[in-house]
FIKOLZA-1660 file (N, C-alpha, C; in steps of 0.1 Angstrom, whole numbers, plus 5000, padded with zeros to 4 digits):
% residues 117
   i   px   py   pz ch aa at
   1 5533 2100 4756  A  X  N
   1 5537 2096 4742  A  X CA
   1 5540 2108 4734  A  X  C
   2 5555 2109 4724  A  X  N
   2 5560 2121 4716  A  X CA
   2 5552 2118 4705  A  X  C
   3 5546 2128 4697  A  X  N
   3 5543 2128 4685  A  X CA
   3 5553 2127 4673  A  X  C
   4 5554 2121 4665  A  X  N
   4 5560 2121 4654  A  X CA
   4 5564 2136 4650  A  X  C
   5 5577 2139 4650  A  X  N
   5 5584 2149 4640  A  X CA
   5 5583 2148 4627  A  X  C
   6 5586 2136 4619  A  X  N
   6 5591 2138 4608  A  X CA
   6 5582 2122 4600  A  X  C
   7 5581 2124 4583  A  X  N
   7 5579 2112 4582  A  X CA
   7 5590 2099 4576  A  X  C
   8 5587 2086 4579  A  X  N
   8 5598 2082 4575  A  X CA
   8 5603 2080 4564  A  X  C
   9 5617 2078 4562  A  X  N
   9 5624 2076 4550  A  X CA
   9 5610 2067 4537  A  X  C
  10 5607 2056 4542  A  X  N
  10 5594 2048 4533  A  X CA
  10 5586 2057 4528  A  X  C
  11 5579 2064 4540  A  X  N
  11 5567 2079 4540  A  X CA
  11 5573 2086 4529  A  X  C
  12 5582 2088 4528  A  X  N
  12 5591 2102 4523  A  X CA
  12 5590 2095 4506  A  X  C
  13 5598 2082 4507  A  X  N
  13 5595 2077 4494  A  X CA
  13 5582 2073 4486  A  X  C
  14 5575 2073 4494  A  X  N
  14 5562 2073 4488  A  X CA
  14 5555 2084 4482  A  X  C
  15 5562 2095 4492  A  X  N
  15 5555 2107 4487  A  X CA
  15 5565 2113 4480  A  X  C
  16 5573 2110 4474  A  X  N
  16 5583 2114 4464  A  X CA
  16 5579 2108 4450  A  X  C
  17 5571 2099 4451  A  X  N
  17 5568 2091 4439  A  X CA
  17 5558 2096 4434  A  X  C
  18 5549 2098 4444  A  X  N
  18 5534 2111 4438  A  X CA
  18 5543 2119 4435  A  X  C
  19 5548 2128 4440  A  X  N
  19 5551 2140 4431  A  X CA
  19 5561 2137 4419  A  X  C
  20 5567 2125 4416  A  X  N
  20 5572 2129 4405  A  X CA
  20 5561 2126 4395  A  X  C
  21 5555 2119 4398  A  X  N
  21 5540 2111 4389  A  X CA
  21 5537 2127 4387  A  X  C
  22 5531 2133 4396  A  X  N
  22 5525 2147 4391  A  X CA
  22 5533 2154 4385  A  X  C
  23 5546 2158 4389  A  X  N
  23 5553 2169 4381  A  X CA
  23 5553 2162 4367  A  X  C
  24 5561 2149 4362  A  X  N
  24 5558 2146 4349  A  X CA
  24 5544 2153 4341  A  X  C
  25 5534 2146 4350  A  X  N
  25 5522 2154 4342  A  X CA
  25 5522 2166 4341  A  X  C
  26 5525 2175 4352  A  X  N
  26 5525 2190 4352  A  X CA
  26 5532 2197 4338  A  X  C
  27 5545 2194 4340  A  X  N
  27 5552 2196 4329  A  X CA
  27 5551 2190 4312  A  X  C
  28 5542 2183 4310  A  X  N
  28 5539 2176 4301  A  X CA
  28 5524 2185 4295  A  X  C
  29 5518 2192 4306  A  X  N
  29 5505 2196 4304  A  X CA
  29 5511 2215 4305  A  X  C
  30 5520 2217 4306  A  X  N
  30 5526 2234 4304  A  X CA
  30 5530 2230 4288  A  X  C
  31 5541 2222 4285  A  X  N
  31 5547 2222 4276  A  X CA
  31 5536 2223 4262  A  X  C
  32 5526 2214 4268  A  X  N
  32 5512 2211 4255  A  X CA
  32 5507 2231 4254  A  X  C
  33 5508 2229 4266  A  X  N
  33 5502 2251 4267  A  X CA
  33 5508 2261 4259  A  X  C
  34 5521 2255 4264  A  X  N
  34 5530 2267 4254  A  X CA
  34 5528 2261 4239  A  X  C
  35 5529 2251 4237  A  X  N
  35 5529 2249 4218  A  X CA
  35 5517 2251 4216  A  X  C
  36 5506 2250 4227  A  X  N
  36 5490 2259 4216  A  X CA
  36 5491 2271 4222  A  X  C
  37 5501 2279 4229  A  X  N
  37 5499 2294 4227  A  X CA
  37 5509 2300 4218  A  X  C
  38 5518 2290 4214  A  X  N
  38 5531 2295 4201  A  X CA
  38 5522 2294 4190  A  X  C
  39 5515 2283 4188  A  X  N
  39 5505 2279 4173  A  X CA
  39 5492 2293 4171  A  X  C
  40 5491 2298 4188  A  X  N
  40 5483 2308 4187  A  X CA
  40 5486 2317 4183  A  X  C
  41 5497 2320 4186  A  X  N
  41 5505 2334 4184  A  X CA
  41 5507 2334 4164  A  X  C
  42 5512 2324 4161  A  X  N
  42 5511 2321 4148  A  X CA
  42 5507 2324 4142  A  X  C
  43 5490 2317 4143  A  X  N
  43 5476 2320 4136  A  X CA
  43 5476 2338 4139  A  X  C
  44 5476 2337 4149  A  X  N
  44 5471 2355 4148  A  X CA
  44 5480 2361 4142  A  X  C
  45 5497 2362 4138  A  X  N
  45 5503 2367 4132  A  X CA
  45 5500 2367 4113  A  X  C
  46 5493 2350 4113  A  X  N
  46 5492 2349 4098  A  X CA
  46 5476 2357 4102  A  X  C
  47 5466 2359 4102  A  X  N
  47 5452 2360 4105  A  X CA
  47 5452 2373 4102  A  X  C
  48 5461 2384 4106  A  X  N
  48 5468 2396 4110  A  X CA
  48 5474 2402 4095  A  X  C
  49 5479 2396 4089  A  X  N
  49 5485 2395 4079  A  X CA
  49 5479 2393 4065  A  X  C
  50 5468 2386 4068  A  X  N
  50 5453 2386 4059  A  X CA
  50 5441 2394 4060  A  X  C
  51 5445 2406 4075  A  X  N
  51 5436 2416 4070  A  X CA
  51 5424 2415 4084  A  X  C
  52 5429 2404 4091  A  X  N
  52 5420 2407 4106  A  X CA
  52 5422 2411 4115  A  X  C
  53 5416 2414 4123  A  X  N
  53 5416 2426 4134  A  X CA
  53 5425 2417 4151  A  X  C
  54 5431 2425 4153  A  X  N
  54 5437 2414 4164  A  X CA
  54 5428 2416 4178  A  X  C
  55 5421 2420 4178  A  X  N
  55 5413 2424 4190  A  X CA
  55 5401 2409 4192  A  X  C
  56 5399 2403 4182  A  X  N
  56 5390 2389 4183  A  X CA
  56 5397 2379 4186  A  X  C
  57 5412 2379 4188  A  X  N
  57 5420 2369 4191  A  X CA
  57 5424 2371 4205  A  X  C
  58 5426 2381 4214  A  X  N
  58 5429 2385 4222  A  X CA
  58 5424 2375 4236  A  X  C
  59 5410 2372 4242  A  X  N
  59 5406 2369 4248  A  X CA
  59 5413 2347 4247  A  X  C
  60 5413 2344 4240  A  X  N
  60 5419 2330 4238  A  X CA
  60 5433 2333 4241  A  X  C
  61 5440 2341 4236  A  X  N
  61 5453 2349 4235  A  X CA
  61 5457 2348 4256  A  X  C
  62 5455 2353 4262  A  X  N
  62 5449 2360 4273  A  X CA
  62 5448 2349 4279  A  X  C
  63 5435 2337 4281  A  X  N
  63 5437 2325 4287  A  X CA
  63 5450 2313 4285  A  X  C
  64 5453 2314 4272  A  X  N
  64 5462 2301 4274  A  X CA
  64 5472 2308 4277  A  X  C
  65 5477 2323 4280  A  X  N
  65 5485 2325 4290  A  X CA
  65 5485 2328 4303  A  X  C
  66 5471 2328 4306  A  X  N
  66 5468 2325 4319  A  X CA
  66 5470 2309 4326  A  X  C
  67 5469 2297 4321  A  X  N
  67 5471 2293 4317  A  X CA
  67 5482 2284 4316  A  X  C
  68 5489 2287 4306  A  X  N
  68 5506 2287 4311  A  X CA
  68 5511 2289 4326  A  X  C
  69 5513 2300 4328  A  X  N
  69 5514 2306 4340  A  X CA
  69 5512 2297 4352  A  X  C
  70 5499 2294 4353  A  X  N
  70 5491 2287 4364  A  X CA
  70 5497 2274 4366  A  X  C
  71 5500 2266 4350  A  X  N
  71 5510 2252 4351  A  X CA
  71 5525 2255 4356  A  X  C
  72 5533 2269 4349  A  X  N
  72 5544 2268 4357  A  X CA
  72 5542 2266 4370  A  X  C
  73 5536 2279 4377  A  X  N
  73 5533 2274 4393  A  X CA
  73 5532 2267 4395  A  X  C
  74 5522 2255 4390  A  X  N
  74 5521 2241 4401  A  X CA
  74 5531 2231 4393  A  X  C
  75 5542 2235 4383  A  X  N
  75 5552 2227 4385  A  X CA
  75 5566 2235 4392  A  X  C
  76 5564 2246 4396  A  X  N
  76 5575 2249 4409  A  X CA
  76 5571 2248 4419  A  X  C
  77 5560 2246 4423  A  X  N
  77 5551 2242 4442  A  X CA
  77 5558 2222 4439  A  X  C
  78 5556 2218 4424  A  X  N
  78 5557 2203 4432  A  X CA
  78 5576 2204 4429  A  X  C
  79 5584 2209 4423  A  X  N
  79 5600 2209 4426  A  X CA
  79 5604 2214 4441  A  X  C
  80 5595 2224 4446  A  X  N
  80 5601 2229 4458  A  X CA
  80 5596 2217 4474  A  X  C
  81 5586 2212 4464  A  X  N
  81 5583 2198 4476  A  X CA
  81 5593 2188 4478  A  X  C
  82 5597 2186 4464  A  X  N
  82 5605 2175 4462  A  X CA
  82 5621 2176 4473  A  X  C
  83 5621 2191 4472  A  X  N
  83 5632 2198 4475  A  X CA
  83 5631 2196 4490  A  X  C
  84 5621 2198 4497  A  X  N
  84 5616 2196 4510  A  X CA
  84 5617 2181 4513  A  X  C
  85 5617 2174 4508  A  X  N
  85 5616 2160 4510  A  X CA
  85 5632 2152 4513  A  X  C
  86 5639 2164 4504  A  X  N
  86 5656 2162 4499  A  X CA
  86 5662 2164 4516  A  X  C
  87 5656 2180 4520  A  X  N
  87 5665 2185 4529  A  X CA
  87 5657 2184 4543  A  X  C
  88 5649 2176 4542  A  X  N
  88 5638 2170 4558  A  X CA
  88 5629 2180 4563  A  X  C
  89 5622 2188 4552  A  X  N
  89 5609 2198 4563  A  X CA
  89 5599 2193 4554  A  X  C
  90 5598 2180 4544  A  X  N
  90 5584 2179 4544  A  X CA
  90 5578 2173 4552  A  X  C
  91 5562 2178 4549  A  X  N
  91 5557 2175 4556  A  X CA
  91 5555 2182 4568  A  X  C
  92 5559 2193 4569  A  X  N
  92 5562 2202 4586  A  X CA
  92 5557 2211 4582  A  X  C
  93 5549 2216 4593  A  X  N
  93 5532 2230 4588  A  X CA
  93 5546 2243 4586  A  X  C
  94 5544 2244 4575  A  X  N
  94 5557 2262 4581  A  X CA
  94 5549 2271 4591  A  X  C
  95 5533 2269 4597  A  X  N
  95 5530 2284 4603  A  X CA
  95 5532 2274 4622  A  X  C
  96 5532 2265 4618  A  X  N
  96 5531 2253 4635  A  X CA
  96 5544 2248 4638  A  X  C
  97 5547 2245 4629  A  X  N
  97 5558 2229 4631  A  X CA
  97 5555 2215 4635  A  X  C
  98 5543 2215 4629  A  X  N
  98 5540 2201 4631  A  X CA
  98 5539 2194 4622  A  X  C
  99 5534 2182 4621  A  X  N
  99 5536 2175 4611  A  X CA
  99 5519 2174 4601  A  X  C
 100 5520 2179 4590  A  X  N
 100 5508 2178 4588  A  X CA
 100 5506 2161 4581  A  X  C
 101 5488 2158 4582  A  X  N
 101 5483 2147 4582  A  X CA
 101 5487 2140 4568  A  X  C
 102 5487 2129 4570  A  X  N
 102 5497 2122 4558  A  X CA
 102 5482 2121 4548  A  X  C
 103 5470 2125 4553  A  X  N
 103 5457 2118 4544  A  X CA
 103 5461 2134 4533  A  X  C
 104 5459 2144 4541  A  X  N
 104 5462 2160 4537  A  X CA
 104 5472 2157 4525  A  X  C
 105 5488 2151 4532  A  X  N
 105 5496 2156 4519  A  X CA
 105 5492 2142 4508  A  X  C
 106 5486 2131 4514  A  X  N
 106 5482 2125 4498  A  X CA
 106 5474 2129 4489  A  X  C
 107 5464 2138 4495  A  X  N
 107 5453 2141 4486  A  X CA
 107 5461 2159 4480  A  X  C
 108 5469 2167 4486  A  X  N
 108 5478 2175 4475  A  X CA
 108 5492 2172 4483  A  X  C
 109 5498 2169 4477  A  X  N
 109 5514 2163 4481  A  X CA
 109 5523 2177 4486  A  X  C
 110 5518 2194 4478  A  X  N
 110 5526 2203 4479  A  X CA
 110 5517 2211 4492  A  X  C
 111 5513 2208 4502  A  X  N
 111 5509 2213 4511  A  X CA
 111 5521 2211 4520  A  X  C
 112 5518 2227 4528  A  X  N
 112 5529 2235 4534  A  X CA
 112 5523 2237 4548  A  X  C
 113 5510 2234 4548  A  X  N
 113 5503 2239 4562  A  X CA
 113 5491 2230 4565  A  X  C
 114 5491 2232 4578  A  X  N
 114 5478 2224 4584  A  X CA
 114 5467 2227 4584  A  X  C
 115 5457 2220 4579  A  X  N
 115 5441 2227 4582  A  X CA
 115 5433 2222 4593  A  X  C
 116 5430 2233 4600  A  X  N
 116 5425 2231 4615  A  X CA
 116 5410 2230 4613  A  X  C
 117 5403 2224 4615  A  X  N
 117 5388 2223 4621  A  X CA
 117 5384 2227 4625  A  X  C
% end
């Protein structure tokens, strides 16, 4: 008996539907990031301006651009899935070539590799 290569077109649409479900949220939860690190940037400009020290703002300053950051990535890990799904290697381990477990990519849809036991 051959093992499955690929999953099917259905498979494929299923798991096309989680990731857009997530990317919406992804990008919905960056975009909230950047307007409270623009509103931050703000306050410390006006805060700054009234005579306080910018060094107590720094550390909040610092996370929600960490922050930021961390949402873009996991909304270009779920476009470049989506992308994989477009041109047929999702779902295919890049270090094996096999097909990784469909439980795997439901529980993170942007997995690239297999976890061995």
């Amino acid at each position: 008996m051959s093992k499955k290569k690929s999953y099917s077109k259905k498979e494929l649409k299923s798991f096309k539907k989680i990731l857009k479900k997530k990317l919406k949220k992804a990008k919905g939860e960056r975009d909230q990031l950047k307007g409270l690190y623009l509103n931050q940037k703000e306050y410390i400009g006006n805060a700054i301006s009234s005579g306080a020290g910018t060094g107590q703002f720094m550390p909040e300053k610092a996370m929600l651009k960490k922050l930021r950051k961390r949402m873009e990535t996991k909304v270009m890990n779920i476009e470049e899935a989506m992308d994989r799904i477009d041109n047929g290697s999702y779902g295919i381990c890049e270090v094996t070539g096999e097909l990784i477990d469909k439980k795997r990519l439901e529980a993170k849809p942007t997995a690239t590799k297999i976890i061995r036991r």
